[in-house]
C-alpha positions, -999 to 999 in steps of 0.1 A, spaced: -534 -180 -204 -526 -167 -170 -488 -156 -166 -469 -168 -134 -443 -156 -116 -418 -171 -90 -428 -166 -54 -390 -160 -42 -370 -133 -69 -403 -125 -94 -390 -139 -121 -414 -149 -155 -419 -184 -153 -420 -205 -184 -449 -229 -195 -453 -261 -171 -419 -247 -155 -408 -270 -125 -379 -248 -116 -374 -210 -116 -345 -202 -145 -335 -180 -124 -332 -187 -87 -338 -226 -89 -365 -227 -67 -394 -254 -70 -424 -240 -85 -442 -267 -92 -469 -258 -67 -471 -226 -77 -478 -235 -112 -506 -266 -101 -539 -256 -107 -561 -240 -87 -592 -268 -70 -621 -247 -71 -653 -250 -64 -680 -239 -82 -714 -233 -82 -742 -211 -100 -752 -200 -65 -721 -198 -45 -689 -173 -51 -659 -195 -61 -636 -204 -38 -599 -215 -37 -584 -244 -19 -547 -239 -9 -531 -268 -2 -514 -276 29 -484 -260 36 -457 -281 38 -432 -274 66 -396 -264 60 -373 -284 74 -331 -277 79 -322 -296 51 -346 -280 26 -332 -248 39 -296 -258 36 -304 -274 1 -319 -238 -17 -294 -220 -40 -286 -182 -29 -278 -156 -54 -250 -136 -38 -245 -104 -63 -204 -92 -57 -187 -66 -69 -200 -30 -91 -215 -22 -126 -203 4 -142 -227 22 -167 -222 49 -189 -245 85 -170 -252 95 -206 -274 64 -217 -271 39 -192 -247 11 -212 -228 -13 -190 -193 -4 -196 -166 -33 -198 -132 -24 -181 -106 1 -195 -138 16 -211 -133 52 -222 -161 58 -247 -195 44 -244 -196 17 -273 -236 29 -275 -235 71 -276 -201 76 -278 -198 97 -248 -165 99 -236 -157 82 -198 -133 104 -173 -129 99 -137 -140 60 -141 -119 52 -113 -114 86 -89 -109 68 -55 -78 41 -66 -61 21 -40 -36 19 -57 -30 56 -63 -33 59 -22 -9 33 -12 15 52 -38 11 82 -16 16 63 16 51 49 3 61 84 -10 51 100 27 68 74 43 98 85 69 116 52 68 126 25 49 112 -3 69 77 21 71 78 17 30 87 -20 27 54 -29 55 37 -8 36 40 -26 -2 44 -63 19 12 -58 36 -5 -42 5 -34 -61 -5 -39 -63 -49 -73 -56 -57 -92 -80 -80 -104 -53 -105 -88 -54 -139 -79 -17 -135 -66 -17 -100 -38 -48 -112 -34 -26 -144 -23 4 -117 -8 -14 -95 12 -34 -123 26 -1 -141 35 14 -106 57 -12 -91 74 -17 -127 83 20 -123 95 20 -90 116 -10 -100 134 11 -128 141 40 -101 172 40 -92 166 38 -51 169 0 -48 161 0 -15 128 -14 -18 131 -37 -48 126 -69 -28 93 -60 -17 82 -46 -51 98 -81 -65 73 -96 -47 43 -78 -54 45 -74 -89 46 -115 -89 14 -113 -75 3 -91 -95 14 -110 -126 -3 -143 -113 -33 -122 -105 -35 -108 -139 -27 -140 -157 -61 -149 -140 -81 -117 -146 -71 -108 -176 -69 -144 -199 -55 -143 -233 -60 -106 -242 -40 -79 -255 -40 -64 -221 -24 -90 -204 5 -97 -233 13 -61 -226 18 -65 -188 37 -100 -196 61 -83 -220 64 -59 -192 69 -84 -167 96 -104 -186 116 -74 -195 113 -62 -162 127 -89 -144 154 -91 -168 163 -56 -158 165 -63 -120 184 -95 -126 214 -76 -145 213 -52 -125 219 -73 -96 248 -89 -112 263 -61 -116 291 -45 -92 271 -15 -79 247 -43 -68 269 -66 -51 289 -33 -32 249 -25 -23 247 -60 -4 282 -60 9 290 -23 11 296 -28 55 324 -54 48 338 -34 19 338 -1 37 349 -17 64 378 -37 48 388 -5 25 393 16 64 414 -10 82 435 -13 51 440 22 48 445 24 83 473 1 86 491 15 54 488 54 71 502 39 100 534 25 82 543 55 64 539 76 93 559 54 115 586 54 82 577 93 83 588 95 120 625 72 120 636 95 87 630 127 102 651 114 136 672 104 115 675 137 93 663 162 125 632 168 97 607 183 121 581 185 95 582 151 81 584 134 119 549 155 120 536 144 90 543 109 102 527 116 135 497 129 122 494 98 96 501 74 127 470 90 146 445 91 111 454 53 103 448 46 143 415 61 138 401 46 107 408 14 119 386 28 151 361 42 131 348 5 115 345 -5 151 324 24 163 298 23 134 291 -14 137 284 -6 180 264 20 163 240 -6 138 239 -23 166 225 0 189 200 11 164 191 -21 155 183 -29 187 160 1 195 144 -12 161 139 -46 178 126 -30 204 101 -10 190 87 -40 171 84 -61 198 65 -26 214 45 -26 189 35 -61 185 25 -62 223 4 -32 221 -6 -27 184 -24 7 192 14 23 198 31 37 167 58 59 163 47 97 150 75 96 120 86 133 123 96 154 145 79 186 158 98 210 140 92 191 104 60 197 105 59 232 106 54 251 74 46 224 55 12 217 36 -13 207 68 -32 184 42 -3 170 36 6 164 68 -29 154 78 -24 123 53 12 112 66 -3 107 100 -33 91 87 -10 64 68 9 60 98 -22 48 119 -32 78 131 -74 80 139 -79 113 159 -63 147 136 -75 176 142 -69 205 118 -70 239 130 -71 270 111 -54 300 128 -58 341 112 -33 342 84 -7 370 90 11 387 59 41 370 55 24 331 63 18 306 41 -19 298 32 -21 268 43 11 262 62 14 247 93 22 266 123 21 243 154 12 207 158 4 190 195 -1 150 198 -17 144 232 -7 180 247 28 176 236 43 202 213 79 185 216 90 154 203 111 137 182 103 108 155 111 77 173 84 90 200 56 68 201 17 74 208 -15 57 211 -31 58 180 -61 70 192 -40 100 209 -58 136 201 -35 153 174 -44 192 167 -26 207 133 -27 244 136 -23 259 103 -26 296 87 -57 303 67 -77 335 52 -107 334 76 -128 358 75 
């Protein structure tokens, strides 16, 4: 019996098949037997039958294996490994570095290198969950721990992401011991945050302006009163020191009820540069601010430094080694230039394609 095979992926075709098992295709013809013609005197000869022609619909109407995603196998025999694998169910070999290059582990750096709040929040917003068991596992346990921190600057955008990442992994994971562990977590999690917001560090945190503000116009007026007392009693008693006292206590209450006044022109001020900036950047997205100033950049790590401007859009870093000296730092940086310029602050903003060259000391021989 002659053993076919399908004309489109090669796959063993079963007896008086009409379709391949295993990309659908019609093989009917393929399996029709062959017309031949024989004869004692002449060679055999096969007769094709007509090709048919392929039309649009009979192209539209095939089915297409589209093959997403990796497989993981064990190097030491070759076993495809399921996730959170760490010894080959087959040769017991044991599994490290399964996952070396995580996303998750490089936005966590990106948040950490961060120079301002609003830099970290666009950063976890605009962070997209992968759709591999271990990256919502990662990603799961880190925004859990940054919840606990005790910065809560950035717990609304964590908030967020970890209810993706629960909804993700209620999809990934099914009904399996992996995902009752991340829904405990989840649960006692949130139960954390909400007490925590309830409580009266939390609620100063959301209204600390108005408090702080309130608290110094209070405390204004009530220095101003016992100053002006101060002042009558020591006309009245020729006290010199007490009408001092009260003058002095007239002139701090006038100023904390000043200073409330001054640091809200201030927010505002800033918070219009922010707007500013924003609307800079959102009309020429290649712009970005550089983060740092010159001067920070200088002894630190250059790799280090390398991979903060990176996360901040960066393209075009250059890094530079320069003859080590005895008292330098391997390693450190010792100048930094963005476009020529070898001055600026951190609010100064360049293209992101703008040539930056990290000098930076090094044993070169």
């Amino acid at each position: 019996m002659k053993i076919q095979f399908c004309a489109y992926c090669g796959t063993k075709l079963d007896d008086a098949a009409r379709f391949c098992k295993n990309c659908g295709e019609p093989v009917a013809q393929a399996q029709q037997p062959v017309d031949e013609i024989s004869s004692s005197d002449e060679p055999k000869m096969k007769i094709e039958p007509p090709k048919k022609e392929q039309t649009e619909e009979d192209t539209r109407s095939k089915r297409k294996i589209v093959y997403d995603g990796e497989l993981y196998k064990c190097p030491n025999c070759g076993e495809l490994l399921k996730s959170f694998t760490t010894v080959c169910p087959t040769c017991a070999y044991e599994i490290r570095g399964v996952h070396p290059n995580s996303p998750v582990e490089a936005l966590s750096k990106k948040v950490e290198m961060a120079s301002s709040l609003d830099d970290k929040i666009e950063l976890i917003i605009n962070f997209y969950i992968p759709n591999t068991k271990e990256d919502i596992y990662d990603f799961f346990i880190l925004a859990v721990s940054n919840l606990e921190d005790k910065r809560f600057e950035t717990d609304d955008a964590w908030l967020a992401k970890l209810e993706q990442a629960y909804h993700k992994a209620k999809l990934s994971f099914g009904n399996t011991a992996e995902f009752e562990y991340l829904e405990k977590l989840y649960i006692q999690t949130r139960k954390k945050v909400n007490k925590r917001e309830r409580g009266i560090a939390a609620i100063f945190r959301r209204n600390h302006i108005a408090i702080v503000t309130a608290l110094s116009i209070c405390g204004g007026i009530i220095m101003i009163a016992i100053g002006i007392i101060l002042y009558i009693i020591s006309g009245k008693d020729g006290n010199s020191g007490a009408g001092m006292g009260g003058y002095i206590l007239v002139m701090l209450g006038m100023a904390s009820l000043i200073a409330p006044y001054l640091i809200l022109e201030e927010m505002k001020e800033k918070a219009s540069k922010d707007e500013k900036k924003r609307a800079s950047q959102e009309t020429n997205s290649n712009i970005r601010s550089i983060g740092k100033c010159s001067d920070e950049f200088c002894d630190e790590n250059y790799d280090d430094m390398v991979e903060f401007l990176r996360s901040r859009g960066f393209r075009s870093v250059v890094a530079k080694p320069e003859k080590k000296r005895l008292r330098d730092t391997e390693g450190a940086v010792k100048s930094i230039s963005i476009a020529g310029n070898t001055e600026f602050s951190e609010d100064d903003e360049f293209d992101i394609d703008s040539t930056i060259i990290i000098r930076y000391y090094s044993k070169m021989r």
